[in-house]
Wavefront OBJ file of the C-alpha trace (Angstrom):
o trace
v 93.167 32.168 110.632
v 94.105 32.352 107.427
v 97.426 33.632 105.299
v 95.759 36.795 104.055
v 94.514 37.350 108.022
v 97.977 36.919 108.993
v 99.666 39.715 106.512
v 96.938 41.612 107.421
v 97.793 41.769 111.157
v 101.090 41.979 110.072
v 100.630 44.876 107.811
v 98.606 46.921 110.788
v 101.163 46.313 113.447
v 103.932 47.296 111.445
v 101.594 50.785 110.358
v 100.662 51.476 113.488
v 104.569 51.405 114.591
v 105.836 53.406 112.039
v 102.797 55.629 112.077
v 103.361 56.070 115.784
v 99.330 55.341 116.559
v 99.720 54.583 120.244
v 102.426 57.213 121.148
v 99.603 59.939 122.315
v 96.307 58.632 124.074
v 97.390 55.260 123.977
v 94.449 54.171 126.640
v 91.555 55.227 124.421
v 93.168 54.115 121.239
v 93.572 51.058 122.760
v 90.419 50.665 123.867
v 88.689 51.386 120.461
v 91.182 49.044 118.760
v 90.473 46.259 121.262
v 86.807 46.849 120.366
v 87.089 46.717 116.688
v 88.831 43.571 116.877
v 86.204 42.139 119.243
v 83.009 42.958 116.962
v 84.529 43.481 113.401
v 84.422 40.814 110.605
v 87.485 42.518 109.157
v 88.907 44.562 112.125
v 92.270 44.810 110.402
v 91.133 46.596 107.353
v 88.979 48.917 109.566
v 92.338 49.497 112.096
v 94.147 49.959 108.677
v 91.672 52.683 107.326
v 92.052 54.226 111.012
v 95.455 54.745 110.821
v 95.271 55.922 106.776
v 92.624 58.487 107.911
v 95.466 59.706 110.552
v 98.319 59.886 107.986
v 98.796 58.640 104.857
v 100.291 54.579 104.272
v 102.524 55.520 101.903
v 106.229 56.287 103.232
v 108.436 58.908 101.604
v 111.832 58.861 101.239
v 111.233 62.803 102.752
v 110.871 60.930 105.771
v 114.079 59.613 106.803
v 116.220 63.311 106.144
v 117.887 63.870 108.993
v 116.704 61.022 110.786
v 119.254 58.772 112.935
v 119.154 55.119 113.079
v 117.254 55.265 116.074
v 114.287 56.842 114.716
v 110.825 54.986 114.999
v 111.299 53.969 110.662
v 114.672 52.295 111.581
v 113.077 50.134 114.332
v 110.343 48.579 112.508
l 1 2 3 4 5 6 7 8 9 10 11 12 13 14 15 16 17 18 19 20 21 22 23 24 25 26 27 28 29 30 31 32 33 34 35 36 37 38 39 40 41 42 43 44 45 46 47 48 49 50 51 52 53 54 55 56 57 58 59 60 61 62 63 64 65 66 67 68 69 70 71 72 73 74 75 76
């Protein structure tokens, strides 16, 4: 594994957090991760471009009104 594999693992794990991918039908999204990983050459950009499809990558500043520390973009 390479350096560029790494930040992109890195870059999808912290998306998927502060996108909140898993928080509803975790068992099927998990499933259909698991499989793009398995037969992908690139799973990570593909599990990127699933999440970007969802909501955008791009965080707002809009986003953290009235938000406490404990919200899901504080954690990650």
């Amino acid at each position: 594994m390479n350096q560029e594999e790494v930040k992109k693992i890195v870059k999808w794990f912290y998306y998927s957090q502060i996108r909140q991918r898993y928080i509803s039908q975790l068992q099927s999204k998990l499933d259909k991760d698991v499989g793009i990983i398995w037969n992908e050459s690139n799973p990570f950009d593909k599990l990127l471009n699933i999440i970007a499809a969802e909501r955008p990558l791009e965080i707002h500043k809009d986003e953290f009104v009235g938000s406490g520390v404990q919200a899901q973009h504080f954690m990650v």
